[in-house]
VMD Tcl script that builds the backbone (N, CA, C; Angstrom):
set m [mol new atoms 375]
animate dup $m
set s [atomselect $m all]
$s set {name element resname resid chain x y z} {
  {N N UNK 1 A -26.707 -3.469 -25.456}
  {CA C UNK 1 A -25.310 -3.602 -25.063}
  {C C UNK 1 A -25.184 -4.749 -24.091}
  {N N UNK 2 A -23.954 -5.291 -24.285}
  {CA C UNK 2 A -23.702 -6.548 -23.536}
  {C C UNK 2 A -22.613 -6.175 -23.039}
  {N N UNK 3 A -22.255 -6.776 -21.761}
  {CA C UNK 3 A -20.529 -6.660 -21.039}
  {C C UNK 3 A -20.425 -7.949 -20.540}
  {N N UNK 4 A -19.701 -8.836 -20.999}
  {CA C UNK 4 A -19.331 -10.024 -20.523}
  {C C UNK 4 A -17.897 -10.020 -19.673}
  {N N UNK 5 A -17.230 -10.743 -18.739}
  {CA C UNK 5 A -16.148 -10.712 -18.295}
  {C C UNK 5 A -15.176 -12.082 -18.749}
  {N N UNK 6 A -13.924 -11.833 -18.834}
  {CA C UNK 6 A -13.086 -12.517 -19.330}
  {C C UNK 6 A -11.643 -12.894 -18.439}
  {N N UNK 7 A -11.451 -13.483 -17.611}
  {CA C UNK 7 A -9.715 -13.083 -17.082}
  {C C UNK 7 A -8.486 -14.128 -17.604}
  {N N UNK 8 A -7.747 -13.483 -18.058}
  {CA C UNK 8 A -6.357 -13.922 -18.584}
  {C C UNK 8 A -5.210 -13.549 -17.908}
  {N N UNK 9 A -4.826 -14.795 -17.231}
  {CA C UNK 9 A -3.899 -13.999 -15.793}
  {C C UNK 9 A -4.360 -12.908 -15.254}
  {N N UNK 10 A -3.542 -11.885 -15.066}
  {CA C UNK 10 A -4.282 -11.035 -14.057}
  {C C UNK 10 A -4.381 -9.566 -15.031}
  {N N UNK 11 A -4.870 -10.054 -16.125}
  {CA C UNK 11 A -5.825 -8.865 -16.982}
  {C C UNK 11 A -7.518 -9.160 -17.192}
  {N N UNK 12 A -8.122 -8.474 -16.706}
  {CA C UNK 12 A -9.476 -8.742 -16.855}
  {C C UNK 12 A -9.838 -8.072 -18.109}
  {N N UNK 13 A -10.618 -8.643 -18.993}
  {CA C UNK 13 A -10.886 -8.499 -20.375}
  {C C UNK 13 A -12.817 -7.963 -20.482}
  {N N UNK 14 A -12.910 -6.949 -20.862}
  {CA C UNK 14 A -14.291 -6.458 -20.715}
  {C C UNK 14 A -14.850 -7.173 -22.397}
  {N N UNK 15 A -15.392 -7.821 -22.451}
  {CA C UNK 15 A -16.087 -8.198 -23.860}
  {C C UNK 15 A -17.377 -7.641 -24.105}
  {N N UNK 16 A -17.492 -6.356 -24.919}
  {CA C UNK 16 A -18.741 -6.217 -25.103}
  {C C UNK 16 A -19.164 -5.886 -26.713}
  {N N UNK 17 A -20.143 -6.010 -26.803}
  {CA C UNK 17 A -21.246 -6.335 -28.179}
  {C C UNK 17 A -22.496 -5.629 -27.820}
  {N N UNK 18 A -22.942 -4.668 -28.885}
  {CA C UNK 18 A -23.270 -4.434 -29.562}
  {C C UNK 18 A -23.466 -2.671 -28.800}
  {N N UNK 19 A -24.967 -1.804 -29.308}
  {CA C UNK 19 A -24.500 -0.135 -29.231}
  {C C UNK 19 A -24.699 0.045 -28.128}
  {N N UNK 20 A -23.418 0.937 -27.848}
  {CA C UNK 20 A -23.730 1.674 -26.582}
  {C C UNK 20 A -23.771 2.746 -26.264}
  {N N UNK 21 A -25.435 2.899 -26.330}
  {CA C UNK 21 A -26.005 4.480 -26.528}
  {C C UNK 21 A -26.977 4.224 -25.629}
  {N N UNK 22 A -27.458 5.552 -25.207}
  {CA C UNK 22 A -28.314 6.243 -24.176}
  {C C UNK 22 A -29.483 5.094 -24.492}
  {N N UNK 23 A -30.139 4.752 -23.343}
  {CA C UNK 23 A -31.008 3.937 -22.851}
  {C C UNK 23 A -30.849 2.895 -22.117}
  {N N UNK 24 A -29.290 2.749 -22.180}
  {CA C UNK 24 A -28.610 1.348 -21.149}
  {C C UNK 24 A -29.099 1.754 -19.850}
  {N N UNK 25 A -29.512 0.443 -18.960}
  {CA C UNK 25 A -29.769 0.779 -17.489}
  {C C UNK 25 A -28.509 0.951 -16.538}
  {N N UNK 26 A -28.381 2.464 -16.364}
  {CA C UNK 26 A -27.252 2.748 -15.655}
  {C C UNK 26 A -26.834 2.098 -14.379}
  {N N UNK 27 A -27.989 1.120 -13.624}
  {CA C UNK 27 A -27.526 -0.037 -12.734}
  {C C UNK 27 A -26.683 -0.639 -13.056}
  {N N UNK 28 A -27.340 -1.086 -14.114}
  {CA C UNK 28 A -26.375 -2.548 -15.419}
  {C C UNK 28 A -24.648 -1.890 -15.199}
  {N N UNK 29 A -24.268 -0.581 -15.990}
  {CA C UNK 29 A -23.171 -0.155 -15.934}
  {C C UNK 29 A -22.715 -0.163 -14.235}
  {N N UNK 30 A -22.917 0.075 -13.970}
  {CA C UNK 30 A -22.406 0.894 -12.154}
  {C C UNK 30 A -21.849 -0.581 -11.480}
  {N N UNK 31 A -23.333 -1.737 -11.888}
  {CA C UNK 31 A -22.972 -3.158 -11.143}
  {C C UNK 31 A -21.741 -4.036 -12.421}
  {N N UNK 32 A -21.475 -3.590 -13.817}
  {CA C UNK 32 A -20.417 -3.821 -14.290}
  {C C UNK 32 A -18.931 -2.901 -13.719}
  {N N UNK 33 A -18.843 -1.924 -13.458}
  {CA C UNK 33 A -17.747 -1.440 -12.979}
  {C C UNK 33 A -17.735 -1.731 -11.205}
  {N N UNK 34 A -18.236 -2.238 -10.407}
  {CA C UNK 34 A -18.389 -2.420 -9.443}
  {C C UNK 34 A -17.176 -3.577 -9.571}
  {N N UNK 35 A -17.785 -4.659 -10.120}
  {CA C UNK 35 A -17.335 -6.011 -10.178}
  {C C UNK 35 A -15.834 -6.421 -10.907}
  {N N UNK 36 A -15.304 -4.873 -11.677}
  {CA C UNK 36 A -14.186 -4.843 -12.335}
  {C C UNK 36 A -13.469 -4.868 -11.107}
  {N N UNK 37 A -13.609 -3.447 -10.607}
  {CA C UNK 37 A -13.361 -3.325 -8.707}
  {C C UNK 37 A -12.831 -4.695 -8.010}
  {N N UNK 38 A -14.180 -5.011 -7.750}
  {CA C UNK 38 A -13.910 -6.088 -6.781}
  {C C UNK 38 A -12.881 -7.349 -7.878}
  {N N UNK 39 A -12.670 -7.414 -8.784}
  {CA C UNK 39 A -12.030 -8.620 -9.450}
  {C C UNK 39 A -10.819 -8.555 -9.127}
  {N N UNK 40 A -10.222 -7.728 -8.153}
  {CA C UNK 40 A -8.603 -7.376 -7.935}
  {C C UNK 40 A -7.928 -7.085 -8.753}
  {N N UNK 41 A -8.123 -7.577 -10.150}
  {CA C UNK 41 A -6.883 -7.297 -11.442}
  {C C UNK 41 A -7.347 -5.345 -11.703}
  {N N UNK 42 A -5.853 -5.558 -12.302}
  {CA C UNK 42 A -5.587 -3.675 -12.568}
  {C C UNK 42 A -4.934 -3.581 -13.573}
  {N N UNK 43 A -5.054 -4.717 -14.326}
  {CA C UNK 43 A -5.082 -4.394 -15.538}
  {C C UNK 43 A -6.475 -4.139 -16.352}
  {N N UNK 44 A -6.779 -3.600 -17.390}
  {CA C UNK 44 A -8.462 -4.113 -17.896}
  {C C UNK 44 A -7.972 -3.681 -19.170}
  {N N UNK 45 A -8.679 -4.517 -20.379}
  {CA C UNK 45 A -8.991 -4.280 -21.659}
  {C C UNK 45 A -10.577 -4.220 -21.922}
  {N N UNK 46 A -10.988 -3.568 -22.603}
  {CA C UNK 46 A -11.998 -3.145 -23.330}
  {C C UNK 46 A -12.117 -3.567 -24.801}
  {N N UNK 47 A -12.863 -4.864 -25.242}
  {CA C UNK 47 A -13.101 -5.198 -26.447}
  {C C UNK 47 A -13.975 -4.817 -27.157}
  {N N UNK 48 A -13.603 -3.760 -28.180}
  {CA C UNK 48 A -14.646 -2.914 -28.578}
  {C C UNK 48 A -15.031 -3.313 -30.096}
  {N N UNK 49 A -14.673 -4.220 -29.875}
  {CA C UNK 49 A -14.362 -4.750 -31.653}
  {C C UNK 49 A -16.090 -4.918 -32.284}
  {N N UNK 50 A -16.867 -5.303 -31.293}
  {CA C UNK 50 A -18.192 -5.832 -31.359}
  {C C UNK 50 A -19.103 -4.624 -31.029}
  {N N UNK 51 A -18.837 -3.345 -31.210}
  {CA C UNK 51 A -18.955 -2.225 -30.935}
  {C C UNK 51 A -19.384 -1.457 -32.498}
  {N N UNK 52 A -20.587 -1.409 -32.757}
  {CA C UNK 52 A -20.705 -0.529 -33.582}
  {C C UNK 52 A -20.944 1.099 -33.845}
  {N N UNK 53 A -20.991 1.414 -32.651}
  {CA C UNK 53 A -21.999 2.551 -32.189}
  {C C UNK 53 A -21.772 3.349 -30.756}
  {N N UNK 54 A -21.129 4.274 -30.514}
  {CA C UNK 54 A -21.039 4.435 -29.289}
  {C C UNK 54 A -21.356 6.201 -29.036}
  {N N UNK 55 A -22.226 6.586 -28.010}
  {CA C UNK 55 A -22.633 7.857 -27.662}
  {C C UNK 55 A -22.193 8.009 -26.186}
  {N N UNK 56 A -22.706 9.366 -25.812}
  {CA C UNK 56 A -22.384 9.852 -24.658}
  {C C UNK 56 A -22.920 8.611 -22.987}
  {N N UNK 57 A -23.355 8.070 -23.482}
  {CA C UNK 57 A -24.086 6.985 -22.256}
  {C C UNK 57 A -22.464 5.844 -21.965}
  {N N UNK 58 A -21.980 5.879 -23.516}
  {CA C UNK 58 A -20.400 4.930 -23.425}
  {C C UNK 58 A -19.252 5.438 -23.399}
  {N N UNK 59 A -19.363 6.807 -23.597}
  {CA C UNK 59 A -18.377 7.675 -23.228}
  {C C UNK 59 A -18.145 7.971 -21.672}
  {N N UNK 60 A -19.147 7.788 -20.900}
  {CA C UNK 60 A -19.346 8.136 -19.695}
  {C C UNK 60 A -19.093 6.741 -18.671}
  {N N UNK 61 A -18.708 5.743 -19.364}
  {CA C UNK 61 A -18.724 4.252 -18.958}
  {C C UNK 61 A -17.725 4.001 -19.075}
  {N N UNK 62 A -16.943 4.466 -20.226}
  {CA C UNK 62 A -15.447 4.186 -20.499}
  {C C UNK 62 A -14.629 4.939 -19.477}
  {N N UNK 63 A -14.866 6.295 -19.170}
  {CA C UNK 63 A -14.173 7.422 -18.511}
  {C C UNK 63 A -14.385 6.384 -17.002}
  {N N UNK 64 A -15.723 6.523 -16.699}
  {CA C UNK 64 A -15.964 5.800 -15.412}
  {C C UNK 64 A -14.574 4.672 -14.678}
  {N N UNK 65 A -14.625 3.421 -16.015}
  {CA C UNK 65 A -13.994 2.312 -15.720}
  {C C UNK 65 A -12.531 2.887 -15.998}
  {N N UNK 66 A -12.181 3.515 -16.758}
  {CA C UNK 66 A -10.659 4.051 -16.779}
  {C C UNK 66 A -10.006 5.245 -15.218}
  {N N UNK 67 A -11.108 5.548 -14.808}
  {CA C UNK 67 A -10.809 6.317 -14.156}
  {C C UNK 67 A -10.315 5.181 -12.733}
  {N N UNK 68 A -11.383 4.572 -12.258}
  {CA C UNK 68 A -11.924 3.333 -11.696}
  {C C UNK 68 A -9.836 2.577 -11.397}
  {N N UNK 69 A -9.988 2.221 -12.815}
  {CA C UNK 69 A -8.888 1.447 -12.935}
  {C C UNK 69 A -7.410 2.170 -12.441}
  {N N UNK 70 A -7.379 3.468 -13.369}
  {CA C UNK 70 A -6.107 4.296 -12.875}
  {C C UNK 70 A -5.702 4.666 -11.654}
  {N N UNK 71 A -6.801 5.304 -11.256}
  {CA C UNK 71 A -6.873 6.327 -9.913}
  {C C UNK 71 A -7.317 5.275 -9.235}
  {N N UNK 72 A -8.124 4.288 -8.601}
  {CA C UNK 72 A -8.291 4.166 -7.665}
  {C C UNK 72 A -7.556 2.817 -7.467}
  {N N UNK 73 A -7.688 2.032 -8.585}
  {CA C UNK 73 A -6.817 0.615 -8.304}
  {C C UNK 73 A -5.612 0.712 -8.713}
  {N N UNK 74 A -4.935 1.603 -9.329}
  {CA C UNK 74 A -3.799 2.202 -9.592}
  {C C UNK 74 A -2.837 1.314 -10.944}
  {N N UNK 75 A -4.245 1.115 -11.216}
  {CA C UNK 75 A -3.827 -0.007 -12.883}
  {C C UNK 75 A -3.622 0.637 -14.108}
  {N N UNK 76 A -3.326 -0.334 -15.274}
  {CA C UNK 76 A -4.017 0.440 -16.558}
  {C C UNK 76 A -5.100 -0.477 -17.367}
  {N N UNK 77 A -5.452 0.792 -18.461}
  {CA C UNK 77 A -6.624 0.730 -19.235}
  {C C UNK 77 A -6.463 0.570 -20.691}
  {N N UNK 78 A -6.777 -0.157 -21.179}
  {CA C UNK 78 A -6.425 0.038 -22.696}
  {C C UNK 78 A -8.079 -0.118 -23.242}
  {N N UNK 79 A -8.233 0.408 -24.309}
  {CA C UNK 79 A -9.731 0.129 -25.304}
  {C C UNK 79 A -8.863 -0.746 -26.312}
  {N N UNK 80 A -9.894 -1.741 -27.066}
  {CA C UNK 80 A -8.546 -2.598 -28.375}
  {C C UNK 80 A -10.153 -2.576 -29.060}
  {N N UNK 81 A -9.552 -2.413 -30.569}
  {CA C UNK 81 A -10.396 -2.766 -31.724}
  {C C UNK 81 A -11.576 -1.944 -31.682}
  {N N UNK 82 A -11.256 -0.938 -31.648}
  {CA C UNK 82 A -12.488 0.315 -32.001}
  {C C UNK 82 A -13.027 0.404 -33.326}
  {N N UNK 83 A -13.586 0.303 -33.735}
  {CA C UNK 83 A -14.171 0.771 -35.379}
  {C C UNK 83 A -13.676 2.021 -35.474}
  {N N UNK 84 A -14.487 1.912 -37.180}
  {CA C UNK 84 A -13.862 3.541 -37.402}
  {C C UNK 84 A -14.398 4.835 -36.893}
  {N N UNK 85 A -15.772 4.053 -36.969}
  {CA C UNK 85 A -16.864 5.096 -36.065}
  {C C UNK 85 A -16.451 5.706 -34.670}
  {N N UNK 86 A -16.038 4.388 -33.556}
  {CA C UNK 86 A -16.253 4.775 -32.445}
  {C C UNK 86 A -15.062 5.339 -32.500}
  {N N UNK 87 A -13.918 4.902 -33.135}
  {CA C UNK 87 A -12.498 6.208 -33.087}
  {C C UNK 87 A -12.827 6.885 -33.043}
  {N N UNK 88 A -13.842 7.305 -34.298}
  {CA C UNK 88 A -13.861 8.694 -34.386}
  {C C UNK 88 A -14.349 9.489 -33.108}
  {N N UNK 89 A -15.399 8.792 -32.529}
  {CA C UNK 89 A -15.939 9.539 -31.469}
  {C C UNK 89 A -14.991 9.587 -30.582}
  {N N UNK 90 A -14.036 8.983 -29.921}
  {CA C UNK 90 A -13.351 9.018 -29.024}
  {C C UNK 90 A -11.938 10.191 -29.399}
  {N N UNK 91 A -11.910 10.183 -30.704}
  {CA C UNK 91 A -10.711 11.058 -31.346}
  {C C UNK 91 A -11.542 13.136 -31.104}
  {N N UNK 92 A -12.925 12.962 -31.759}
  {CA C UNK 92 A -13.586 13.970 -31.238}
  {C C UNK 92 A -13.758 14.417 -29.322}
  {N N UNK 93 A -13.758 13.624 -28.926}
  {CA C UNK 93 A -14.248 13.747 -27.587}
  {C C UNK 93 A -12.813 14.004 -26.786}
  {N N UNK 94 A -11.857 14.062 -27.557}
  {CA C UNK 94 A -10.055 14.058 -27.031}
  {C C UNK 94 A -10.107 12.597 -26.303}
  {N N UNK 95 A -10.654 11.890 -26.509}
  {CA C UNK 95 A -10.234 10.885 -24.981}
  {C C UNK 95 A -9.137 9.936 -25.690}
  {N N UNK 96 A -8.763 9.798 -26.932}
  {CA C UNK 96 A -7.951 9.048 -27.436}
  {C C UNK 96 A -6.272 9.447 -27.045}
  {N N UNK 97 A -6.492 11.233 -26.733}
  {CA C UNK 97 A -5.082 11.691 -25.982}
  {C C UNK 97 A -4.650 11.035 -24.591}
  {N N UNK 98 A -6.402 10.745 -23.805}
  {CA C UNK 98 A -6.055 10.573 -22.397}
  {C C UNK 98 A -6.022 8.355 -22.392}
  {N N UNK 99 A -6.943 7.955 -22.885}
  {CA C UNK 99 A -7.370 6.717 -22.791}
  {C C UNK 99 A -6.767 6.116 -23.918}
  {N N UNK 100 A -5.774 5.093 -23.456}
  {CA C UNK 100 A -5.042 4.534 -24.673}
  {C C UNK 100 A -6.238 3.209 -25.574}
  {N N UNK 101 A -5.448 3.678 -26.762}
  {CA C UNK 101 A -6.163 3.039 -27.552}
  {C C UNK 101 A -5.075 1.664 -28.756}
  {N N UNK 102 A -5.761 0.519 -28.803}
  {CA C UNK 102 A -5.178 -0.499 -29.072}
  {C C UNK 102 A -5.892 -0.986 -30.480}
  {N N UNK 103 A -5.544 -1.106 -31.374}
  {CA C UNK 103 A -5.800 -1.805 -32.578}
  {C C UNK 103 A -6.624 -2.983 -32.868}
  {N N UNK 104 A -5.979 -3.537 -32.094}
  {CA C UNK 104 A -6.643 -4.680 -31.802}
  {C C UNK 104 A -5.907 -5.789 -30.320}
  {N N UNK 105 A -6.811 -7.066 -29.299}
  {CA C UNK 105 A -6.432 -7.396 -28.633}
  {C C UNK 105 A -4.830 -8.132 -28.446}
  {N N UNK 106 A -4.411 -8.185 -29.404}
  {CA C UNK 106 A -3.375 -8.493 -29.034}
  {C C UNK 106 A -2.214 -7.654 -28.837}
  {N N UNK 107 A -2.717 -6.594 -29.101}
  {CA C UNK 107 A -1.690 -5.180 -28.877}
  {C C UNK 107 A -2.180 -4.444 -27.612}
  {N N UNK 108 A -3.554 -4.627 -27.548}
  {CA C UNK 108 A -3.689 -3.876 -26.107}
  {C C UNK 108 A -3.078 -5.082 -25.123}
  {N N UNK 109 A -3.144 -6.197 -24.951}
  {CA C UNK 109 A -2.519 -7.433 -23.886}
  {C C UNK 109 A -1.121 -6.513 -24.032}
  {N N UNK 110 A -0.118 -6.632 -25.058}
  {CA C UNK 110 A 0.877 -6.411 -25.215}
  {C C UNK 110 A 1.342 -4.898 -24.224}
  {N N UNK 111 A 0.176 -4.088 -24.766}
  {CA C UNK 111 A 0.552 -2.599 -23.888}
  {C C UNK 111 A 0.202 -2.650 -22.615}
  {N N UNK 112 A -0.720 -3.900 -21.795}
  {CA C UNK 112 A -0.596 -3.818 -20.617}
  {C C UNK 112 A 0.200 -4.495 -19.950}
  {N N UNK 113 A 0.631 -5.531 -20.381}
  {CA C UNK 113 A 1.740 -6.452 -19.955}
  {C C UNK 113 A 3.388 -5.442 -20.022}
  {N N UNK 114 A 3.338 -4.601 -21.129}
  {CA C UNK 114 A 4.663 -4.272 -21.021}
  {C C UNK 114 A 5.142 -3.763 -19.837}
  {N N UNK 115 A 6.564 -3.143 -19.633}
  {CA C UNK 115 A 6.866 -2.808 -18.318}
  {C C UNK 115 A 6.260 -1.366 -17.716}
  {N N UNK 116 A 6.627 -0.784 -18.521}
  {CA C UNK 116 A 6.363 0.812 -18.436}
  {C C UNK 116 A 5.867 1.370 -19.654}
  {N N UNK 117 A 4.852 2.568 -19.099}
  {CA C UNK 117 A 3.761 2.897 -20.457}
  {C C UNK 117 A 5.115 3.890 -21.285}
  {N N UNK 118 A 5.431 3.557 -22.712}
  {CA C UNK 118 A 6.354 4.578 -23.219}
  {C C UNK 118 A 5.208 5.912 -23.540}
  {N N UNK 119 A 3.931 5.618 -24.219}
  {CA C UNK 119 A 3.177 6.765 -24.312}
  {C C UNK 119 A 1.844 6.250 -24.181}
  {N N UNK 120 A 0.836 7.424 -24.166}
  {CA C UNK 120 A -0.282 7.483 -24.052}
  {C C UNK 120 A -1.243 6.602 -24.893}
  {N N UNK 121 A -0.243 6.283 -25.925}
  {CA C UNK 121 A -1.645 5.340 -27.074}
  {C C UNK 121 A -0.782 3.681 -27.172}
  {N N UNK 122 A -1.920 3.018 -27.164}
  {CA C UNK 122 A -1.129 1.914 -27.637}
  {C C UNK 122 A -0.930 1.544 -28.903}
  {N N UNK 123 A -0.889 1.760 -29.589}
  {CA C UNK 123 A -0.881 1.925 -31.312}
  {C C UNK 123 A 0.637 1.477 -31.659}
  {N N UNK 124 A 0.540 0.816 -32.991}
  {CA C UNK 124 A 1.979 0.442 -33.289}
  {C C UNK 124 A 1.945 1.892 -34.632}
  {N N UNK 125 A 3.325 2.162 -34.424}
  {CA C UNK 125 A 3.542 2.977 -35.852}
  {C C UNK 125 A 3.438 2.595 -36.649}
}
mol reanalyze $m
mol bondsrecalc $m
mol representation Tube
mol addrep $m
């Protein structure tokens, strides 16, 4: 797993590639959400597009940085371009009720830029 950083005005863009499953060095994660922190922006996207694979080690990373973002920097969170796989996991795990989910990046930009969240997912009908 890779996490690269990205900022576009004041949305910080998480770019990451490839699985993120149990064996990642949980430093690695802790000093990536650290640095979301310190980046001041409160907005964040999650590019999951490059994401084939995701278990409880990225479930616990996502919750982390969403939580991170909501509650403490008082931002929002969007995930964009999930596969079908990792939907699924996130649709199993309920977090798709709590953690909005975006199609792809130009719809999650769109759902964080807008004014006010109308609902929980970012999804177009």
């Amino acid at each position: 797993m890779q996490i690269d950083f990205e900022y576009q005005d004041d949305v910080c863009i998480l770019r990451t590639k490839g699985r993120f499953a149990t064996g990642l060095d949980a430093d690695y994660l802790r000093t990536k959400t650290d640095k979301i922190k310190k980046s001041g922006r409160r907005k964040v996207l999650a590019d999951f597009h490059d994401v084939p694979y995701i278990d409880s080690t990225g479930i616990g990373f996502l919750v982390g940085v969403y939580t991170s973002v909501t509650n403490t920097l008082g931002g929002r969170f969007v995930v964009a371009g999930p596969n079908h796989r990792v939907r699924e996991v996130l649709d199993l795990m309920r977090l798709s009720t709590v953690i909005p989910i975006a199609p792809d990046e130009a719809s999650g930009l769109a759902f964080l830029n807008a004014e006010a969240p109308a609902a929980r997912s970012a999804e177009q009908p």
